[in-house]
C-alpha positions in Angstrom: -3.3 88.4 171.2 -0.9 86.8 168.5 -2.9 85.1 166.0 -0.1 83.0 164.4 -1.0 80.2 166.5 -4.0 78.5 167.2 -5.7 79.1 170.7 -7.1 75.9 171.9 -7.8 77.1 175.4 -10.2 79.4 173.9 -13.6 77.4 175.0 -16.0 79.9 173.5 -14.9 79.9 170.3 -13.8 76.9 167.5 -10.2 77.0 165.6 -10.1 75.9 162.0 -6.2 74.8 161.6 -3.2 75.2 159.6 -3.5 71.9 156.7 -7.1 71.9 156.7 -9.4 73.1 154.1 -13.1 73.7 154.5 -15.8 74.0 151.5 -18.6 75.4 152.2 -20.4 78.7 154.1 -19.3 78.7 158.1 -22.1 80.0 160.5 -21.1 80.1 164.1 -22.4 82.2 167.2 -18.9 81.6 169.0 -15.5 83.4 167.8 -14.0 81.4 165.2 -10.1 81.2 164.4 -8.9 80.0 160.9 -5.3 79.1 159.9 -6.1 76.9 157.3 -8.5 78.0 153.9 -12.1 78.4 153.7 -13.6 78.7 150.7 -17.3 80.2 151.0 -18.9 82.7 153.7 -17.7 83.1 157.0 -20.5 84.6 159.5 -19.6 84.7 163.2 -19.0 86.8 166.8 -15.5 87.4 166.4 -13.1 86.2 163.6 -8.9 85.5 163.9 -7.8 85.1 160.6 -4.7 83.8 160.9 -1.0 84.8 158.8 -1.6 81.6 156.8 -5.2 81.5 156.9 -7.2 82.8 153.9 -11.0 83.2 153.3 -12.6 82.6 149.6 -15.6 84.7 150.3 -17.9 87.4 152.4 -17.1 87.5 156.0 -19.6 88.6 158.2 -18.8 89.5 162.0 -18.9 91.6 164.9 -14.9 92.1 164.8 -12.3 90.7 162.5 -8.5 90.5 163.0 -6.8 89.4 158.9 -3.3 88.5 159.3 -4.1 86.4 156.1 -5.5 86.1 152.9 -9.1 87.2 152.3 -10.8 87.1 148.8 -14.2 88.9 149.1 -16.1 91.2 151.4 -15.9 91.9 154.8 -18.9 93.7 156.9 -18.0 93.9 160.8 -18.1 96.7 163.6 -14.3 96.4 164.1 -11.8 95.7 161.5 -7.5 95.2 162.3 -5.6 94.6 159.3 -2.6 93.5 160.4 0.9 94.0 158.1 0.5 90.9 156.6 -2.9 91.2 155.3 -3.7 91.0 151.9 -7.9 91.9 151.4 -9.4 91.8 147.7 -12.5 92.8 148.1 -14.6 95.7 149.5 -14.9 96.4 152.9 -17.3 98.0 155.7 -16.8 98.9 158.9 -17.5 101.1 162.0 -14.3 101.2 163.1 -10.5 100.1 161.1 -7.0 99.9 162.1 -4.4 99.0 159.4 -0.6 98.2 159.9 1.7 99.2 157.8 1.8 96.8 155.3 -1.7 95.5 155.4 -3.2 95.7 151.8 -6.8 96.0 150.7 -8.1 96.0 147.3 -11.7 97.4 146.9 -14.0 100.1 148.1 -13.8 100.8 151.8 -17.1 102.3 153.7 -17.6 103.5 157.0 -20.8 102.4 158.2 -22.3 104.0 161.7 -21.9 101.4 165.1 -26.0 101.1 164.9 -25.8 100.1 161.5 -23.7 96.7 161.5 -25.6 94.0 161.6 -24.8 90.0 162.6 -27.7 88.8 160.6 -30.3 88.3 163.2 -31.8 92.0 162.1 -30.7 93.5 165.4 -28.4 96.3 165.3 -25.7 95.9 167.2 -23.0 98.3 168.7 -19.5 97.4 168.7 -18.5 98.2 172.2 -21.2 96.0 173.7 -19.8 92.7 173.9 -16.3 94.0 174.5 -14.7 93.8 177.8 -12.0 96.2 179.4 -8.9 93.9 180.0 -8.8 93.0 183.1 -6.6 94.8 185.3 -3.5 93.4 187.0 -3.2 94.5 190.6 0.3 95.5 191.9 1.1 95.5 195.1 4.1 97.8 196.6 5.3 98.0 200.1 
């Protein structure tokens, strides 16, 4: 998914966009794209952080995908930090990919898939709420 421009087909999830700024904490139980600047806590299903997005503060979701700027914590299942990233702050995980490039500043801990947490004080395992691409069916004669 390229995460440099806003999805607005996406109708299970909300898009935050380049030029706007938002002050205050974010809940949401839909994914949640930003290319414009938070500043406070993030806590949703899935977060896009976009290559001009950035975050001022803890980000709390089941997976996260930073392209931009994020200045505090991040706690999900599934981590991608793509080469543009720039994290200052400590992060937690179950599982992390980072491109070369990506930068994080801070501790980094591997937490166990039963031990992430969304905030409702239910465990809950990454690969649950992720579905296999769906397959595209090719047909030779």
């Amino acid at each position: 998914m390229d995460i440099s421009q806003p999805d607005v087909r996406n109708e299970t999830g909300s898009v935050i966009g380049a030029g706007i700024t938002v002050t205050g904490n974010i809940e949401a139980s839909v994914d949640l794209q930003i290319h414009g600047k938070v500043t406070g806590d993030v806590r949703c299903a899935t977060l896009l952080l976009g290559e001009h997005g950035e975050v001022h503060g803890n980000i709390h979701a089941e997976r996260v995908r930073v392209a931009g700027l994020v200045e505090g914590s991040i706690e999900t299942g599934d981590l991608a930090v793509e080469a543009s990233a720039r994290i200052a702050g400590d992060v937690a995980y179950s599982r992390i990919r980072i491109a070369n490039g990506g930068v994080i500043h801070g501790k980094i801990k591997h937490l166990p898939a039963n031990d992430v947490y969304l905030g409702n004080g239910k465990p809950r395992l990454v690969e649950s709420d992720i579905e296999p691409p769906m397959a595209q069916a090719v047909h030779i004669e």
